[in-house]
C-alpha positions in Angstrom: -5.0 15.9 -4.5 -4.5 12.2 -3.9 -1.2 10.8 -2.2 0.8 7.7 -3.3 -0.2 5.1 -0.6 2.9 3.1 1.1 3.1 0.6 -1.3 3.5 2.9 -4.2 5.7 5.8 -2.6 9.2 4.4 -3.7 8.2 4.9 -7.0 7.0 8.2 -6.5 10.6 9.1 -5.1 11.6 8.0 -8.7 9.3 9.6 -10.9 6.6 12.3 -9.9 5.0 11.4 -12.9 3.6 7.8 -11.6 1.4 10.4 -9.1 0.2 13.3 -11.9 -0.2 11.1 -15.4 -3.4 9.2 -15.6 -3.2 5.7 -14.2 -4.5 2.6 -14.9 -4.8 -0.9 -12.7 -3.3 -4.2 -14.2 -2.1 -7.5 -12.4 0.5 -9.2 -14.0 1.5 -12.4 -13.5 4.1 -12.1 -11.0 1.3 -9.7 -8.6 -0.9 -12.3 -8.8 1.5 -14.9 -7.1 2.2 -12.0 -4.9 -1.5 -11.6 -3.9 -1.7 -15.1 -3.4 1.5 -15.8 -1.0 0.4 -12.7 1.1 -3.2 -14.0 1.3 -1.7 -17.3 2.4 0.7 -15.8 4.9 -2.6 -13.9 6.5 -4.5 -16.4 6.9 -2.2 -19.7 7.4 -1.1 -19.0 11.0 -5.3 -19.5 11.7 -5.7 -22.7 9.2 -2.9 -24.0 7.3 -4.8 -26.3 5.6 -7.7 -24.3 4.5 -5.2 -21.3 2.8 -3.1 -24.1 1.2 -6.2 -25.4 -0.1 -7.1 -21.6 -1.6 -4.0 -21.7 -3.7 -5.5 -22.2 -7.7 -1.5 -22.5 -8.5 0.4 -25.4 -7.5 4.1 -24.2 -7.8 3.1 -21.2 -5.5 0.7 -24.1 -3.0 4.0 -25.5 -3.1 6.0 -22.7 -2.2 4.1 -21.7 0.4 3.9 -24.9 2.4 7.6 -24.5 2.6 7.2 -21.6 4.5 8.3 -21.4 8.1 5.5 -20.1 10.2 6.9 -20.4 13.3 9.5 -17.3 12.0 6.2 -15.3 12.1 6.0 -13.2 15.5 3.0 -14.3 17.3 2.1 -11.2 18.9 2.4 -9.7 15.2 -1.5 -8.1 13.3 -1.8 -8.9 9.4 -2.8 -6.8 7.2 -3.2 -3.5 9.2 -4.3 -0.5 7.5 -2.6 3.0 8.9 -2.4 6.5 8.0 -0.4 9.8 8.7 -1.4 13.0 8.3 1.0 15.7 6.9 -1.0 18.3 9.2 -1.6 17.4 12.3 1.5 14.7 12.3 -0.3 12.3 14.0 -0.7 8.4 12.7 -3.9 6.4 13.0 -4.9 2.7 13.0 -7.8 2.4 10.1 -10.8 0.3 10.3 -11.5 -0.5 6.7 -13.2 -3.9 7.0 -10.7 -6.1 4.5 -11.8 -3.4 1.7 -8.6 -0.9 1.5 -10.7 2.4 0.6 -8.7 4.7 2.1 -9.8 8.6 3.0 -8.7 11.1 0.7 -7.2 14.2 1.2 -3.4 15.2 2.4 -3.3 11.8 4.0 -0.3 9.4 3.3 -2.3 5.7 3.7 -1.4 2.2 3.6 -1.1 -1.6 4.9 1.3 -3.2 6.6 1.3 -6.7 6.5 2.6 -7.5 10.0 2.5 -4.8 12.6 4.0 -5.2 16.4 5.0 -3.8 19.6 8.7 -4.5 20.7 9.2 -5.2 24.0 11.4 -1.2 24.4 8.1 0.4 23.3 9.1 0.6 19.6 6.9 -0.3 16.6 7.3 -3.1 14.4 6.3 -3.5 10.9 7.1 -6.3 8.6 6.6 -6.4 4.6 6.7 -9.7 2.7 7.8 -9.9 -1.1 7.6 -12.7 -3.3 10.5 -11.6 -5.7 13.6 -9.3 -5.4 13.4 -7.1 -2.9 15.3 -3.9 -2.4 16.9 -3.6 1.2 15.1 -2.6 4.3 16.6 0.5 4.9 15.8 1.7 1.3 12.3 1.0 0.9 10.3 3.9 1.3 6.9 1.9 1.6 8.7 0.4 5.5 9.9 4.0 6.3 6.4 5.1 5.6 4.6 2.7 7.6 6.8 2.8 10.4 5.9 6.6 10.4 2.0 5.9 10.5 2.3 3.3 12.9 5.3 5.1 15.6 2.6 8.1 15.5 -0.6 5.5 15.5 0.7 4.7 19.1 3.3 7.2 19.9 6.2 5.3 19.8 9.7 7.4 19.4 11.4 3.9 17.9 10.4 1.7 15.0 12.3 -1.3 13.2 11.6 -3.0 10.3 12.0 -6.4 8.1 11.9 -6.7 4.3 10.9 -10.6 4.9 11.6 -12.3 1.1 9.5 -15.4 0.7 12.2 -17.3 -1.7 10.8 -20.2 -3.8 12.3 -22.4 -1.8 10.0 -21.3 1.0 12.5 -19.9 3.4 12.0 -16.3 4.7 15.1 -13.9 4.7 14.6 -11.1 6.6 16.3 -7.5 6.3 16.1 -5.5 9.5 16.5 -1.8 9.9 16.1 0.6 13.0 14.8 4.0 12.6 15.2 6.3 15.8 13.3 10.1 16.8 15.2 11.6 14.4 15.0 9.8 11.2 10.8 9.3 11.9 11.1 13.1 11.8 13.3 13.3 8.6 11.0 10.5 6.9 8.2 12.9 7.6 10.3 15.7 6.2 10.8 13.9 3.1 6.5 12.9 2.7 6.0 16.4 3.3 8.6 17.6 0.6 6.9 14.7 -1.7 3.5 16.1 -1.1 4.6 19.4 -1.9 5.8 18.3 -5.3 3.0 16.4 -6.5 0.4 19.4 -6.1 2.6 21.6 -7.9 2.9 19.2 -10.8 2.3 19.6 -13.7 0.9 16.5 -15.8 2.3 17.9 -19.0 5.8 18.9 -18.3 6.6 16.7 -15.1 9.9 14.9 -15.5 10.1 11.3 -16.6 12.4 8.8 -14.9 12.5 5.0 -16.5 13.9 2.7 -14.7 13.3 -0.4 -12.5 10.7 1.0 -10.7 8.2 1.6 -13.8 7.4 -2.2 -13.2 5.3 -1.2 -10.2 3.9 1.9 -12.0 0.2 2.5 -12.1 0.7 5.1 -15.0 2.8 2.9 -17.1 0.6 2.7 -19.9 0.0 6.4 -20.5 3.8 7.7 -19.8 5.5 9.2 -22.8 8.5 7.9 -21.9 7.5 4.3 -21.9 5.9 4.6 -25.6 9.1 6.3 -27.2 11.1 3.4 -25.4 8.9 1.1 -26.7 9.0 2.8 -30.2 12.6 2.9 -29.7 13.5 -1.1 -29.1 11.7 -1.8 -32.6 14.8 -0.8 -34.3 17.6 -1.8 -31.1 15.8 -5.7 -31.4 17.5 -6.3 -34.7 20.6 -4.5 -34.0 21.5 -6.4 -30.8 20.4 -10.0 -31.7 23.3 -9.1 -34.8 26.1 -8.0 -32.1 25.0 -10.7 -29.2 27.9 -12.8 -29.2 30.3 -9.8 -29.4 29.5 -7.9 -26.1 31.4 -7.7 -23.5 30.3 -8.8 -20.1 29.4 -5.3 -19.1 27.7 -4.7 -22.8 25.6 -7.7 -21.8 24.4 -6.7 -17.7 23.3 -3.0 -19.7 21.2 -5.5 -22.6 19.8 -7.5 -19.9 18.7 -4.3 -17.9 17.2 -2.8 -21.0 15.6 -6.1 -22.0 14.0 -6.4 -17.9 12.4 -2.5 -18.8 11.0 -3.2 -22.2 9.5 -6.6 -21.7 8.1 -4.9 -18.5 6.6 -2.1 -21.3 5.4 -4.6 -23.8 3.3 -6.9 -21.1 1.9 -3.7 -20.1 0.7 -2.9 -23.7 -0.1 -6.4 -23.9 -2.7 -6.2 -21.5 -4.4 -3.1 -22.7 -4.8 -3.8 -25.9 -6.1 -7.2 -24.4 -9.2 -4.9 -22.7 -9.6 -3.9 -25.5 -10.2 -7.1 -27.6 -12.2 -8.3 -24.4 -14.6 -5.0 -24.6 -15.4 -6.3 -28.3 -12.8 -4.3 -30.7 -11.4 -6.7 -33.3 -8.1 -5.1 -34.7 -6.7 -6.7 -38.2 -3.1 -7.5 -38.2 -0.8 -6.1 -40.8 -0.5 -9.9 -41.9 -4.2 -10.0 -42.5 -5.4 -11.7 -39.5 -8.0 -10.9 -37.1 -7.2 -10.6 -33.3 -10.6 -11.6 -31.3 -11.6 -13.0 -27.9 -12.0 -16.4 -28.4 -14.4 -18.0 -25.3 -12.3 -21.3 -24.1 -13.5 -23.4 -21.0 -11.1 -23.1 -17.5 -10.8 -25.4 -14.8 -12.6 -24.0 -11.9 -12.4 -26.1 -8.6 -14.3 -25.9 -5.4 -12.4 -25.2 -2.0 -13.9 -29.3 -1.0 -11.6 -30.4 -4.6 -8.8 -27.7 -3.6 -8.2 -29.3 -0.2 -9.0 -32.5 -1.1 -6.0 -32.5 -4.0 -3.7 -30.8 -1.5 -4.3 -33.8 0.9 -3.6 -36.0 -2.3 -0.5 -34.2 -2.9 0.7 -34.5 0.6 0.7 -38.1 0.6 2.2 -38.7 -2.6 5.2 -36.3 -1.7 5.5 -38.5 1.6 5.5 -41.5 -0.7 7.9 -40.0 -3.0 6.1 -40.1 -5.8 6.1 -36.0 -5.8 9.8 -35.0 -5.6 11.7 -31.1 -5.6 14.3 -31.3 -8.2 17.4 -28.8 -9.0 16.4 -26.3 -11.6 18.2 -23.3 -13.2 16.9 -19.8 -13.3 18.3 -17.0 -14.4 17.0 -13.9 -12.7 18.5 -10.4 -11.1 20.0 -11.2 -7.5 21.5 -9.0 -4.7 20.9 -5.5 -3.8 19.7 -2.7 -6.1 23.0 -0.6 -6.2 21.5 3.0 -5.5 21.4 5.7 -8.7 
C-alpha cells in the first residue's frame, strides 16, 4: 500500500477513490505556472536575477518579480522533504537530493516549501499557491506537514501560512496554529485515512466529484468523471437555450458545473493527445484525420533569457513596458465547506 503524499491528501479526504483507481500524471497549464513560481521562490532569495532569467513565460517572469522577498522568513529551508510514520509516530527530515522518491510503505511523505523554527520552540511550515487557495486551517496538505515536521524535531506547537502568490505579485498569507492536541487528532485522522484506503476496494469505492477532482491523479480513469462527461453532451445544448433566463443562483450552479467539466475535458484532452503523440491517428466523424504535426518552438539559452529580462527591465523603467487594468473573471473567497 502506497499513501497519498501531503500535497495530494485533501483530496483523498474527498474521495478514497483518487488513492485505489489507477492514476495517471498530467501537467496542465495552470501546474506548470505553479512549478515555475515555486521554482522561482526557491531559488530567488540566492539570485534574483538568475531564477527570473529561468522563467520561459513572461506574464509569470513578470509576476514573480513583483514578488516581495523580503516577506520570506530568513531563517525559513525551501523545499524540505518530511515524513511521518503511522507506527512508530515519529516524523523525520528526508534527504532526497532534489529528486522527491519517497520510501514506500505506511509512511505519509511530502515537501514543504518553507520549513522554520519559531522563536517558542514551535514549527513552522509555509505552502505557496499560485491560484485560489482554500484557508489555512482547512488544508490537509499544512496539517500534514506540520505533523511530520513537530515530530521531525519534537515540537508540541506548529503554525502555518497558506502564502497566495496573487498576479499582482503580492503574497497574502493565512495563518493557523495547531497545539498538542490537534497534532494528535491530525494523526488520528491519517491513521483513520490509512485504514480506509487498504481496505478499499477499487471496484466499489465511493466516488465524490467535486472541486477537488482538478488535483486528482486518477481523473482520467474514474467512472464518475466519464458518465459526467457523457452527461454534459446533452446539458451543453440545453443551457446555452435557457442562459439568459437563470437566475443568479441558477447561474453560480452553471458556472460550478462548467469549472468541473472543462476540468474533465482538458484531462481527456491530454490523453488522447499521448496518444496521437505515441503514433495513433484517429479519423474524426467529419472525415478528418487527427495527427501530430512536428512545428518548430522557440527555445532560448539561460545567456538570451537573462539578457531579455535585462532588456525588459529597462524598457519598463523607460515606460515603454507598462501594467494595465484588466478584467478576469475567476472563483474568489473561501471554499464554503460541504
Amino acid at each position: 500500500m502506497r499513501l497519498p503524499t501531503a500535497s495530494a491528501i485533501d483530496t483523498a479526504m474527498e474521495c478514497l477513490g483518487s488513492c485505489v483507481l489507477r492514476r495517471a500524471d498530467a501537467e496542465g497549464e495552470y501546474a506548470a505556472t505553479g512549478t515555475e513560481i515555486h521554482a522561482y521562490l526557491q531559488h530567488a532569495r540566492a539570485d534574483k536575477g538568475k531564477a527570473l532569467a529561468m522563467i520561459e513565460d513572461p506574464g509569470t517572469r513578470e509576476r514573480c518579480e513583483a514578488i516581495d522577498l523580503s516577506r520570506i522568513p530568513a531563517g525559513a529551508s525551501s523545499e524540505v522533504a518530511l515524513a511521518w510514520d503511522l507506527a512508530t509516530d515519529k516524523g523525520e527530515m528526508l534527504a532526497l537530493a532534489g529528486r522527491r522518491m519517497y520510501p514506500a510503505g505506511e509512511v505519509y511523505c511530502g515537501t514543504a516549501d518553507l520549513v522554520g523554527r519559531l522563536p517558542d520552540g514551535a514549527v513552522w511550515i509555509g505552502d505557496f499557491k499560485s491560484g485560489t487557495a482554500m484557508a489555512a486551517c482547512d488544508s490537509w496538505q499544512l496539517k500534514t506537514l506540520a505533523l511530520m515536521a513537530a515530530r521531525a524535531v519534537g515540537a508540541d506547537r506548529a503554525e502555518v501560512d497558506m502564502i497566495t502568490v496573487g498576479y499582482d505579485g503580492k503574497l497574502r498569507a493565512d495563518h493557523h496554529a495547531l497545539d498538542g492536541f490537534d497534532l494528535d487528532e491530525v494523526a488520528a485522522k491519517l491513521r483513520d485515512l490509512a485504514a480506509r484506503i487498504k481496505s478499499a476496494d477499487p471496484a466499489t469505492v465511493p466516488l465524490h466529484s467535486g472541486a477537488h477532482c482538478r488535483y486528482c491523479r486518477a481523473l482520467r480513469c474514474c467512472p464518475a468523471q466519464t458518465a459526467l462527461v457523457k452527461a454534459a453532451v446533452g446539458k451543453l445544448a440545453t443551457l446555452e437555450e435557457k442562459i439568459a433566463d437563470l437566475t443568479t443562483e441558477q447561474a453560480g450552479a452553471a458556472w460550478g458545473w462548467y469549472y468541473e467539466v472543462s476540468d474533465r475535458l482538458e484531462a481527456i484532452k491530454s490523453a488522447l493527445h499521448l496518444r496521437v503523440v505515441a503514433g495513433e491517428e484517429p479519423i474524426l466523424p467529419d472525415g478528418r484525420r487527427v495527427k501530430a504535426v512536428r512545428s518548430h518552438a522557440v527555445k532560448k539559452s539561460d545567456v538570451a533569457k537573462a539578457e531579455i529580462a535585462e532588456l525588459c527591465e529597462a524598457l519598463e523603467q523607460r515606460g515603454e513596458i507598462v501594467s494595465v487594468p484588466t478584467t478576469q473573471v475567476r472563483p474568489v473567497g473561501r471554499k464554503r465547506k460541504s
